[in-house]
N, C-alpha and C positions, 0 to 999 in steps of 0.2 A: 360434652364430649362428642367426636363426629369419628364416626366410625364408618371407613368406606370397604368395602368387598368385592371383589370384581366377580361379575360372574361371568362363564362362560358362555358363549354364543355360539349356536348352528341356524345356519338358516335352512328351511324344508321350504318344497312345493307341496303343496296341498290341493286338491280341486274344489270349485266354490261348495258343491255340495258338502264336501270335505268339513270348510271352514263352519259352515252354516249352522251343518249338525254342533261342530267344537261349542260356536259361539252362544247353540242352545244351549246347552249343560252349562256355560261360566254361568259362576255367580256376580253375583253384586262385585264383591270385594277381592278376585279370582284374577291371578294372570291367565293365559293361555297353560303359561308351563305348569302352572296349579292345577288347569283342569286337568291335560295331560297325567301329573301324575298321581291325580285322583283316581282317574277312569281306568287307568294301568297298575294300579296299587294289587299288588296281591294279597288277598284275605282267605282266610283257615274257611274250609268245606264248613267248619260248627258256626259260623257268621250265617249261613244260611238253612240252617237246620229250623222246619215250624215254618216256612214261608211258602209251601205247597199244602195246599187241602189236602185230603188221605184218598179223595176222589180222582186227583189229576197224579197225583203220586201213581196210584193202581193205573191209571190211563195209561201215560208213560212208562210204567213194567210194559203192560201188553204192548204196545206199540213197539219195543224193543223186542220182547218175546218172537212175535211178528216177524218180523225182518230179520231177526236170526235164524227161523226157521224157514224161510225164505231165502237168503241167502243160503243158508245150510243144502238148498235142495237144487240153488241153479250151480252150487258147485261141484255134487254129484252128478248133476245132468252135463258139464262141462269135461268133465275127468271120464265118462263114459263112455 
């Protein structure tokens, strides 16, 4: 049995850097528009739950903590 499907097609411009990076990430057995819609695939926040140490976790609060109260203080100083 021969079963044909047309797909659709868009052509993009891409810059080489563009493609370079794409063509790192194909696999083996991978179109482009595979990797595309691997690398665009949206995944549930719990897919990445356990993938930060508890050290860099704490890092990244203060580092935000940081920069809120920083910000917090150049937007008093601006309103004044």
């Amino acid at each position: 049995m021969y079963v044909h499907t047309d797909m659709a097609t868009k052509t993009i411009t891409i810059t080489k850097e563009a493609y370079e990076r794409l063509r790192a990430r194909k696999e083996q057995d991978e179109s482009f528009s595979d990797v595309i819609l691997r690398l665009t695939e949206r995944r549930p926040l719990t897919d990445f739950v356990g993938m930060l140490k508890p050290s860099s976790v704490d890092a990244i609060r203060r580092a935000i903590e940081r920069t809120r109260r920083e910000q917090k203080a150049v937007n008093l100083r601006q309103s004044s």
